[in-house]
N, C-alpha and C positions, 0 to 999 in steps of 0.2 A: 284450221291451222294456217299461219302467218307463213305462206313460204317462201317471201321474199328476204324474211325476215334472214334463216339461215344462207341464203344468196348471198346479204348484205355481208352477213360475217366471211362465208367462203370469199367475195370478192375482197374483205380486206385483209385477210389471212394472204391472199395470195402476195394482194400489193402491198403487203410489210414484207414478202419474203423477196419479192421482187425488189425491194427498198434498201432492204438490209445486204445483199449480195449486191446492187450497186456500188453501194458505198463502199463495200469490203473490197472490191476492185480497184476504185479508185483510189484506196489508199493504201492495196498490194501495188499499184503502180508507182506511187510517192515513193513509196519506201524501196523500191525495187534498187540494190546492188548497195545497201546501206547493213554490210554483214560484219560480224566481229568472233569470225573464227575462236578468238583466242577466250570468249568468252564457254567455249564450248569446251567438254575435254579433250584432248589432244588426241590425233589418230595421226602417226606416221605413215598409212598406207594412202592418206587422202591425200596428204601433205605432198604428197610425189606427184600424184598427177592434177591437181588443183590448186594448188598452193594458197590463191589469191580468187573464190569464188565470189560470183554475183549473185547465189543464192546458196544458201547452209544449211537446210532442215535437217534438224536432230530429235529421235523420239525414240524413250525409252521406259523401257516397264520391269520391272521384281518380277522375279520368277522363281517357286518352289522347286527347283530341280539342278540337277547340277550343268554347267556351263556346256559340257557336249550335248547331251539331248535336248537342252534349249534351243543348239546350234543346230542339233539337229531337225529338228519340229518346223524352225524357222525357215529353213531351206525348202522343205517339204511342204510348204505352206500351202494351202489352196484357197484362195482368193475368191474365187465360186462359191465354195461354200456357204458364204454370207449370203442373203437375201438383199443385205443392204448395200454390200459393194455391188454385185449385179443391179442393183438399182440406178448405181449411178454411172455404172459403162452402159446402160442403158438412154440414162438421159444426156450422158457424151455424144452420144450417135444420134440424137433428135433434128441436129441439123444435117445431118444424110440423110435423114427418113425426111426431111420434109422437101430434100430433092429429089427424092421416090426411090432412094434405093433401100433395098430390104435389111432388118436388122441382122447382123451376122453375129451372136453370141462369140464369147470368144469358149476355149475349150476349159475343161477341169485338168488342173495338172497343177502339178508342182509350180510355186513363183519362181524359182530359179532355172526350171528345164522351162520355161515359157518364154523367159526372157532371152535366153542362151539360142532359142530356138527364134527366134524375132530380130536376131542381127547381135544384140550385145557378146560382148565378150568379158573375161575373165582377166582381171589385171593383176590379182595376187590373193591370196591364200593363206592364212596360217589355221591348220588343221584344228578342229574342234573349236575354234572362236573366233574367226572375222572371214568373209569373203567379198571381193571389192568387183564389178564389173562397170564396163563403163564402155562409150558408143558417142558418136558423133553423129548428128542430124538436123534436121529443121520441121520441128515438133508442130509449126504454124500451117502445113500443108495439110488438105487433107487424107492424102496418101502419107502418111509420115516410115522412113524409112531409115534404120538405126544400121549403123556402121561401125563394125567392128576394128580395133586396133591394138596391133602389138605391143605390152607392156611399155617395152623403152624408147616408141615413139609418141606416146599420148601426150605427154606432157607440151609437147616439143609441135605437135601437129596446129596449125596455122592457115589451112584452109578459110578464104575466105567466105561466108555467110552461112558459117555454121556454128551450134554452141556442142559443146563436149559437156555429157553428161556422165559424173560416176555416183554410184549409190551402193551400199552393203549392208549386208545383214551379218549382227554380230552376237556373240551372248560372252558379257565381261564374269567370270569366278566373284563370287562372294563368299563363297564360304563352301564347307561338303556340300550342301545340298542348297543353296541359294545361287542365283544368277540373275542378269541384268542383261537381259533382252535389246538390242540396240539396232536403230538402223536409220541411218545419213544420206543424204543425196546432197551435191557440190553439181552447181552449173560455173559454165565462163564460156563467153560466146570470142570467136575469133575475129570479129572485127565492129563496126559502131553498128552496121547495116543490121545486121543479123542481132547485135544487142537490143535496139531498137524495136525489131520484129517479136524477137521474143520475152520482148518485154509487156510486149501487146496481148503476145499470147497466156503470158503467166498471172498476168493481173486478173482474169477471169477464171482461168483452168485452176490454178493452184488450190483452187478451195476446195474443187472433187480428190482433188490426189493426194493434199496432206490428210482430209476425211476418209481415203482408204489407208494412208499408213497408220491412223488413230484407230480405225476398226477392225487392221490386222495384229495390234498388240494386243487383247485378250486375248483371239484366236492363237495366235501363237504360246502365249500364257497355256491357256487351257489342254493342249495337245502337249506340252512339256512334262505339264503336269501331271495328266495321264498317263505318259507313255514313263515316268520316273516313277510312280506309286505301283504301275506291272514289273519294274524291274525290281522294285523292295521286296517281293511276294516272293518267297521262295520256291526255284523251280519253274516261274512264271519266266517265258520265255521272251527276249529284248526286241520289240519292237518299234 
């Protein structure tokens, strides 16, 4: 057996993946703060405290169920779950393991008590279809440490070399039992320094963290849809 032979392919497997995430940095950096809000649909809850972001990700998915247990699935989301989101807070942390400090998993829980519980806070609310939380930090450290802020000062907040982050999980009505699974995140950094910085950091990160909000829309599909075919059962009790 040739065993250099499969070497040869492993070695260029790796340098096309290494190739391909280059590039994809480099031209997440080009393209960095070139957003066109209006091309998205409209959310008046982002509108308040973002108005004018340097970054817009929007992702969304059909959902067999109706708009509150979609909302509610979503919230209850657990992130762990996946094999393959754990994969990639795993290889987030590759450059703390290779300053020797040991991997710290993070816990299994809910996405919204995780985050509530990690500094963010809660900017607005409308019951059974959107929740908006949002936190101010410098995501480029390695200690990264999110700060929470009162609804009717986020907008308004202007600390220098920091960006304000808000993101939500939503589920839009389509019909009795149809919904549209939604979920946004709006950056705007407070001054050139801090846009600068995290602009350095998003060109290479953003590609792990839009790949977990792409692998958390089934998951949340599939747990909607579960938990609305137990409540059509008669008798079967709403979980």
């Amino acid at each position: 057996m040739n065993v250099s032979r499969p070497i040869r392919i492993g070695a260029g497997l790796v340098g096309a993946g290494i190739a391909t995430y280059g590039t994809y940095s480099v031209i997440t950096w080009a393209r960095y703060g070139r957003v066109h809000p209006e091309r998205r649909p409209p959310d008046p809850f982002l509108d308040r405290f973002i108005p004018e972001p340097e970054v817009d990700e929007y992702h969304s998915f059909p959902v067999h169920a109706p708009a509150a247990i979609t909302f509610a699935a979503a919230k209850e989301l657990d992130l762990q779950a996946s094999p393959f989101v754990r994969g990639i807070f795993w290889l987030r942390s590759v450059p703390s393991l290779l300053h020797g400090e040991p991997f710290r998993p993070q816990g299994s829980r809910p996405i919204l008590d995780e985050t509530l519980a990690g500094g963010w806070g809660v900017l607005a609310e409308e019951p059974d279809r959107e929740i908006v939380v949002g936190a101010y930090t410098q995501p480029w450290h390695e200690e990264v440490v999110f700060h929470a802020l009162p609804a009717e000062d986020f907008a308004a907040f202007d600390e220098p070399g920091y960006v304000k982050i808000v993101w939500t999980l939503g589920a839009e009505p389509l019909g009795e039992n149809e919904s549209l699974f939604v979920t946004r995140t709006r950056v705007q950094s407070t001054d050139e320094t801090a846009r600068r910085r995290f602009r350095l950091y998003w060109a290479p990160m953003s590609a792990g963290i839009i790949l977990i909000r792409y692998l958390s829309l089934p998951m949340v599909r599939k747990d909607a849809e579960r938990r609305a075919a137990r409540v059509a059962v008669p008798g079967h009790p709403r979980t």
